[in-house]
N, C-alpha and C positions, 0 to 999 in steps of 0.2 A: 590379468592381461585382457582375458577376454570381454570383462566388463568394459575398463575402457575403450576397446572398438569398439563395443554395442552403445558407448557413450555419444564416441567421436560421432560414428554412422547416423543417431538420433541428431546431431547438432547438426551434418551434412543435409540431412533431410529436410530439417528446417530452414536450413539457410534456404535449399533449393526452392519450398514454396514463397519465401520474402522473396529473392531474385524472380520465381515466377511472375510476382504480385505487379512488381513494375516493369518486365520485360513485356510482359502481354501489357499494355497499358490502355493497348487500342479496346479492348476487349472491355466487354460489360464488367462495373465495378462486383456483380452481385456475385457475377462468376469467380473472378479474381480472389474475394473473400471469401467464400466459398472452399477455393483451391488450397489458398492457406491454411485456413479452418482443418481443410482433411490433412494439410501434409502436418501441422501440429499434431494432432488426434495421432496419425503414424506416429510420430515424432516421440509421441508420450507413451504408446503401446511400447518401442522399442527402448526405449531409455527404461518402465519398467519392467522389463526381462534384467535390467543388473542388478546386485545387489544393493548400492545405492539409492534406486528407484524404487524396491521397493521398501527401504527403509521410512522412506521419505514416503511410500504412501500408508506405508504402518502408523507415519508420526500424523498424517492427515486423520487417517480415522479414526486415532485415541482423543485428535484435537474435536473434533468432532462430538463424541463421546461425552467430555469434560464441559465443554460449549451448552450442551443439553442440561449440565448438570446447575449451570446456573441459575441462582434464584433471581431473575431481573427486575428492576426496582418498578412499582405504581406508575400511572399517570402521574397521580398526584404527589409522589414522590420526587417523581421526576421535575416538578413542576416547581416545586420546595426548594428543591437545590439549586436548580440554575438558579432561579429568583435568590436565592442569597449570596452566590458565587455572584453573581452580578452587583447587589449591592455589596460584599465586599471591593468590589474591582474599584467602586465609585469612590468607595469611603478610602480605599490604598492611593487612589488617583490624587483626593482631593490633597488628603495628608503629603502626598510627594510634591504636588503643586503649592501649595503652602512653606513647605521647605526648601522648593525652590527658588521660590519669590522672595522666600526670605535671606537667600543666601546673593543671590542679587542683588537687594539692597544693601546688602552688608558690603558686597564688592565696590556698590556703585558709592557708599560712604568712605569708601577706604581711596578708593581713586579718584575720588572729589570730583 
């Protein structure tokens, strides 16, 4: 039970810096986001204090973790692929357009 008010409390808080953001409207933009910025930041301290929050930043830091562990592909790799993911697109294009041209004449002989 207590989690969820440390829930609800973090959602209240946040809302309170959005309603700040266009209540003060008059007010310099820099300040405004600013405001918001800290009441998130509270927002995010509070929400994790519950057990949910910090699950969720347990599940952040293993993503993290595994993120590192990736081997990311070359330039030139990179460079391979697209260029052939592209020529396929053209060569699926072309084939679909051909089939449909032909399926329109086929219509267009049927309906005289």
């Amino acid at each position: 039970m207590a989690d969820k008010i440390k829930m609800l409390f973090a959602l209240l808080i946040l809302g309170a810096g959005i309603t700040g953001f266009y209540y003060f409207a008059d007010q310099q933009m820099v300040l405004r986001v600013v405001g918001v910025l800290v009441m998130a930041i509270v927002a995010m301290v509070v929400a994790l204090q519950t057990t949910a929050g910090r699950d969720a930043w347990a599940f952040i830091q293993d993503a993290r973790v595994e993120v590192r562990k990736v081997v990311w592909p070359t330039r030139k790799e990179t460079v391979q692929m697209t260029l052939t993911v592209i020529a396929m697109v053209i060569i699926v294009a072309l084939i679909l357009w051909g089939f449909d041209s032909f399926l329109a004449w086929l219509v267009q002989k049927l309906i005289g």
